[in-house]
C-alpha positions as CSV (number, residue, x, y, z in Angstrom):
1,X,0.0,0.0,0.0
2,X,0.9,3.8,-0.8
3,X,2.9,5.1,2.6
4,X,0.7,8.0,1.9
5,X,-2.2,6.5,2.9
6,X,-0.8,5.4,5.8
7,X,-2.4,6.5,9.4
8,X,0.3,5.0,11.9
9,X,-2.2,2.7,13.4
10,X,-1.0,-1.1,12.2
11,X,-4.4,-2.8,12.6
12,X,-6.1,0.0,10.2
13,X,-3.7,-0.2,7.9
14,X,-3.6,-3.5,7.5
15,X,-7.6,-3.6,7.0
16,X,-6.8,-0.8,4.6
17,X,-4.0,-2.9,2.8
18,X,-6.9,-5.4,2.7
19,X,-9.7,-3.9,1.4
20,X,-6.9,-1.5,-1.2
21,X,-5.5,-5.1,-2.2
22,X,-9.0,-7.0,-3.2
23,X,-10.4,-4.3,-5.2
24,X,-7.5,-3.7,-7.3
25,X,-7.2,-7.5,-7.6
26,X,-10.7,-7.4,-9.1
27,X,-9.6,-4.3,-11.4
28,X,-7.2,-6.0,-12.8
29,X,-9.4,-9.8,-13.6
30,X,-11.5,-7.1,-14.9
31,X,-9.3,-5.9,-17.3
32,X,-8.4,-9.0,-18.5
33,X,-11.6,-10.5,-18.9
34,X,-11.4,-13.8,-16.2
35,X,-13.4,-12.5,-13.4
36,X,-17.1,-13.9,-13.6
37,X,-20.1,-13.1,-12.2
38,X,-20.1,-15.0,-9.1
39,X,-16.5,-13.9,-8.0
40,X,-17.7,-10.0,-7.9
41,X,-20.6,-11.0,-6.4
42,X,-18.7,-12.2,-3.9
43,X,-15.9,-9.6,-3.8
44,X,-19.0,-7.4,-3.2
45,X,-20.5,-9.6,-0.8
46,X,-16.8,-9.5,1.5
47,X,-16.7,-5.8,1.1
48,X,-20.3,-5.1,2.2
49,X,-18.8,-7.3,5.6
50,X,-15.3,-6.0,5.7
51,X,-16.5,-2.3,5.4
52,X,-18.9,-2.5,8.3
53,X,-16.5,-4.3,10.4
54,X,-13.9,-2.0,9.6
55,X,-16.1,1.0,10.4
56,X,-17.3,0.1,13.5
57,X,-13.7,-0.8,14.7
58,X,-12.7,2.9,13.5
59,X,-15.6,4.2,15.3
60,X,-14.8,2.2,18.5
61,X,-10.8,3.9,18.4
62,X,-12.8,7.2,17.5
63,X,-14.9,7.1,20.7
64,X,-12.4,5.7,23.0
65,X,-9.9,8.1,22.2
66,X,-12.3,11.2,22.0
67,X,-11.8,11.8,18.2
């Protein structure tokens, strides 16, 4: 992942590596024409969970720390 993007915080970063990571992979099967159907759906389907989970851990650090 860009250092730019980069908080500092390992746990978020490494979600953000995560989530950076599958949706370029799915860019790129795009782009070449072998990603069907099913996989996005369930590239979507993980991203739907991933993001909420993500979130609410953000959230969590957010309200413990008085952000």
């Amino acid at each position: 992942m860009d250092p730019k993007y980069r908080h500092g915080i390992s746990t978020i970063d490494e979600q953000h590596a995560t989530l950076i990571q599958r949706i370029e992979d799915l860019h790129s099967r795009i782009g070449l024409g072998t990603v069907g159907d099913v996989e996005v759906k369930e590239l979507q389907d993980f991203l739907v969970s991933y993001m909420e989970e993500h979130f609410a851990y953000e959230e969590g650090l957010m309200r413990k720390y008085s952000y």
